[in-house]
Every structure is written in C-alpha cells, then in structure tokens.
N, C-alpha and C positions, 0 to 999 in steps of 0.2 A: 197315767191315770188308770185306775183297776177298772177293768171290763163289769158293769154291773146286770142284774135280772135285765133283762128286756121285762119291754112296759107288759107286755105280755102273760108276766111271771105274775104270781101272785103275790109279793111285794116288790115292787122297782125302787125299792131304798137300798136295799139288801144287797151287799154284794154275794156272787157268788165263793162257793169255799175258797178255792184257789187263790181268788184274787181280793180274801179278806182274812190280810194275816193278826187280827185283833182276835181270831178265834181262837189263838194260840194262845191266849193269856186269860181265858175266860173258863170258869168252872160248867159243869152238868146244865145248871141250872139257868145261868147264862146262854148256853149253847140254845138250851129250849126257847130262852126268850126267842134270841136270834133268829132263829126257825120255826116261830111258832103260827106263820101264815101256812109253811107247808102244813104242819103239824093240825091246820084247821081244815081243809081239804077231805073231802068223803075218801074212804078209803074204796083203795081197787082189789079185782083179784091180780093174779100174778101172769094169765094170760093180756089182761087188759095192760099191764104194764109193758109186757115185752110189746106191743102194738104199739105204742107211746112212744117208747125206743126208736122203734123203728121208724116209726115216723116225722119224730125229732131226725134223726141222719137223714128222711130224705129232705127234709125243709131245709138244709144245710149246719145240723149242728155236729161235727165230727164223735164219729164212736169215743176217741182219743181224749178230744174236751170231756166229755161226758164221765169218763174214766178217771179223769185229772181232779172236780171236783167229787168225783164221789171219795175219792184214796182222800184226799185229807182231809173232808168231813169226817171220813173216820180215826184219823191221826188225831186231831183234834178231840175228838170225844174222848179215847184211849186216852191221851196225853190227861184228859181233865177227869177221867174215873180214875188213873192212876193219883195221880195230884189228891183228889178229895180221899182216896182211900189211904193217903201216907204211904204209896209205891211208887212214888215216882223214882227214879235214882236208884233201888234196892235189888234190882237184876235185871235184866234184858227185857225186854219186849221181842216176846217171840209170833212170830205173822206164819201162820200154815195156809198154803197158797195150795189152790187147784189147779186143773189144768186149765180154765174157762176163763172167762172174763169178770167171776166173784174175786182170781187169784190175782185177776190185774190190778183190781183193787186193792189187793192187799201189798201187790208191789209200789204201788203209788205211796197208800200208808208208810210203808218200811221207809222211801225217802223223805218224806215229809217230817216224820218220826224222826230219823237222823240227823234232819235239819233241825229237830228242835232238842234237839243234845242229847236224844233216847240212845243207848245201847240196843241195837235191835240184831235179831236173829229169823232168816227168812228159810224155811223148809220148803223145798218144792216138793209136793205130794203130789208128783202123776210120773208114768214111764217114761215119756219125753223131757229131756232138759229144756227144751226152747217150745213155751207155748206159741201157737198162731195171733196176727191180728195184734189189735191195741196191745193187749196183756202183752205179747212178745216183743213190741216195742218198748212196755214198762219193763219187763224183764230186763234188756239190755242196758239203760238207765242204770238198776242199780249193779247190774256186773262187771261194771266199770268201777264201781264204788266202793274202794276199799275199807270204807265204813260201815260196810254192814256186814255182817257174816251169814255166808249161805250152803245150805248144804241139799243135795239131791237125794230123797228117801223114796225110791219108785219102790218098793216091797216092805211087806209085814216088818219082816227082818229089821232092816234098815230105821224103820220108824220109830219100832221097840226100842235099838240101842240111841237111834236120837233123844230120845222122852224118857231117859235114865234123869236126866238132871230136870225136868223139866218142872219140880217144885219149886224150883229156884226161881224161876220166870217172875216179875214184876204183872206182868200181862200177859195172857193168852190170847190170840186173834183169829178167830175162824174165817179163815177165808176159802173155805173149800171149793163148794156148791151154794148157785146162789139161783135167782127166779128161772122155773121153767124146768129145775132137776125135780124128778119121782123116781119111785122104783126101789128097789132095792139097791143097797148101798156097796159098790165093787172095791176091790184091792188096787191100791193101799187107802183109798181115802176112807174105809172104815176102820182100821188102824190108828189112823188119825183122829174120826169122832172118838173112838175108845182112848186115846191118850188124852184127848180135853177133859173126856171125863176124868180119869184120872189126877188132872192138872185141878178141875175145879177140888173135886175133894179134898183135895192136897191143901185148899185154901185160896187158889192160884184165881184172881177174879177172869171171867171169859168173856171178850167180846165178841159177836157176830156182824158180819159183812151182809147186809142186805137182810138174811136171814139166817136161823138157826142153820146148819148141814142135816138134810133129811126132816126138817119140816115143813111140810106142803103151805105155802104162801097164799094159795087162794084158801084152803078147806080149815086149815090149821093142824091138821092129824099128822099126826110124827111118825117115821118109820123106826128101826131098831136096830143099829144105835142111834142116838139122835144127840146133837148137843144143846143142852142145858146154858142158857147166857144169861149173867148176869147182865146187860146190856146190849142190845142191836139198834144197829146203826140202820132205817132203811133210806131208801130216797124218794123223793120227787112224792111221792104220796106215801102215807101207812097202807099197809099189807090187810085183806082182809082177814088172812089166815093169822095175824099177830095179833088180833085184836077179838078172835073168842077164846074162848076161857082155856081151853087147854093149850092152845098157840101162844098167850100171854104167860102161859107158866113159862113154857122156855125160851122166849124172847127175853123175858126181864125187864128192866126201863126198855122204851122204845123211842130215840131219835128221828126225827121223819128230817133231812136235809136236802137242800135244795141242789141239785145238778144241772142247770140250765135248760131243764125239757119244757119248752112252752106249752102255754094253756093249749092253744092251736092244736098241737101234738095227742091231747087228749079226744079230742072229736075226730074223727077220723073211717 
C-alpha cells in the first residue's frame, strides 16, 4: 500500500509523488487539481523554506525521501507539458544537473522519466563527477542505468559542444541552482543558463526545478543570465519571489507539489 501525506499535510487523501504513480497519466491541468491544496498555502520566501527542510529531516523525514518526491513531481509535469505540447516521443528530454541538491532532483526526474519511456539525456554541470549527499546517491542510481545517456561538461568548452544539438530536445530541464543560490553566476553553470536560452529560442519548451537558475526565490529579481521557463515545478509551498510580477515572467506556469514536509515543519 503507497505511503500517503501524513494527517499533518494539508491534504491526507493525497498521495505523495512517489508513491502516486496515476500522476503519470494525467495532464498540467490535472497535475494542478492534484496539488491544488499545496497550491492554496501562503506563499514563503526561500530562507523560510530552507528552515522547513531542515526541520522536516530533523522530525525524521530523510533528505532522500524529500528528494525522491520532488524528482518525479517533476518527471511528471515534464512528461504532461511534453504530452499537452505534441513533444512527447520527438527527442530526448534533456535534465542539466548542478552540483547541489536542485541536480538531485533532476537525477530523480531523469529515472523516473525513463521509467516512463522518455529518452532522456542527463549533463552534469559542475567540476566534480560525483555530487555529495542525497544528490550523489541519486547520481549513482542512474549510472548504473544504461538507459540514460550521461555526459560530464564541467567547462564553457565542453557545454558549448554538448548544446550543438540541443534544438533537437523534446524538453529542456533546468536543474542547476535551486533555493538559497545568489550572486553572481560561476563557470560552467552560466554556460548552461546561456544554452537554455538558446534551447528556449530554438522553440525548445524549458522547465525549471524549484526555481528559475538565478532567480532570487524570496525577492523575485533575476540576476544575468537568468533562465526564462516556460513552466516551474516548486514544492511544499509557492515561492514568494515566483509570484511578483517580474519572478512570474520567468517562472511561467507555476506547480506548487507536495514533498512530504509537514505542517509541523513550518512553525518552527
């Protein structure tokens, strides 16, 4: 029997992502039903959320779990923007992974994606091959998994000749940088924002993990490059940096999906 919300959650009907594989057969709009208790929840800023986090692991809910339902909330979504835009099946699903735990997410996605018959292609965008933590156990997962294809672009270089083909992409997945990155944007992962952009011009739809790469979560102010998504996935609450007017430009639709962080975990 699938693990559901604790009574705790703000719906306990609800199964969590993971452990509700009917998400895989449901379009955008569905998805929203599904999660439209998160989706009702005041929005946080993005230091409030990392507090949430952290306080969800210490009440006992593993970083890991936490990681597992966010990657295929956002497989799911991907899988049902491809689906509703007539991409599904027409090229790869390409996941650009950081070094953090936005990238573990996006290694979660990549199997979950595979699992649902996607062709998918996973770039690791940082100088290390092996991230730390959850991410680096999701990492191992799929490199075992000769269904995905993976390639390592730690320099400019390297990312340039990756993103030769990359108008071909069915979907693009920004999984760079995700709550709690500022600042100015280092080598290679602004390589990276500058090939999404590219990708989106090209026509290539772009989804975002938690948040745009380089858009502040709490304020909404973008730094430069920044990417541009046609859809972001966030979780456990909306962002309040997605939801004024210049954060909603490049966010695009906004998913708010459920990741097992109880009520509890917000008071704190």
């Amino acid at each position: 029997m699938p693990a559901t919300v604790r009574p705790s959650s703000p719906d306990a009907a609800v199964p969590l992502p993971a452990d509700d594989p009917s998400i895989f057969e449901m379009d955008l709009r569905g998805l929203r039903a599904r999660w439209a208790a998160q989706a009702d929840l005041p929005a946080i800023s993005a230091e409030t959320m990392i507090g949430a986090d952290a306080r969800a692991q210490a009440l006992g809910y593993p970083q890991d779990r936490l990681m597992e339902h966010a990657g295929t909330a956002v497989a799911a979504a991907v899988r049902a923007l491809a689906v509703d835009l007539e991409r599904w099946g027409t090229g790869p699903i390409v996941i650009l992974c950081g070094p953090g735990n936005n990238g573990g997410d996006g290694y979660v996605a990549a199997r979950r994606l595979a699992l649902a018959g996607a062709s998918v292609i996973v770039a690791v965008v940082a100088t290390d091959t092996h991230p730390a933590g959850a991410a680096g156990k999701n990492w191992d997962r799929i490199a075992r998994d000769p269904g995905i294809a993976k390639v390592h672009v730690p320099v400019p270089r390297d990312v340039a000749i990756f993103g030769k083909d990359i108008a071909r992409s069915a979907v693009v997945v920004d999984a760079l940088l995700g709550t709690g990155v500022s600042g100015a944007l280092r080598q290679p992962i602004r390589a990276a924002v500058e090939l999404i952009g590219t990708a989106r011009a090209a026509g290539v739809p772009i989804v975002a993990v938690d948040t745009p790469t380089a858009l502040d979560l709490s304020s909404g102010e973008p730094s430069e490059p920044v990417v541009h998504a046609d859809l972001t996935v966030t979780f456990h609450r909306a962002k309040t940096g997605l939801i004024t007017r210049q954060g909603a430009a490049y966010a695009g639709r906004v998913l708010v999906a459920p990741i097992g962080i109880p009520a509890g975990a917000d008071r704190g």
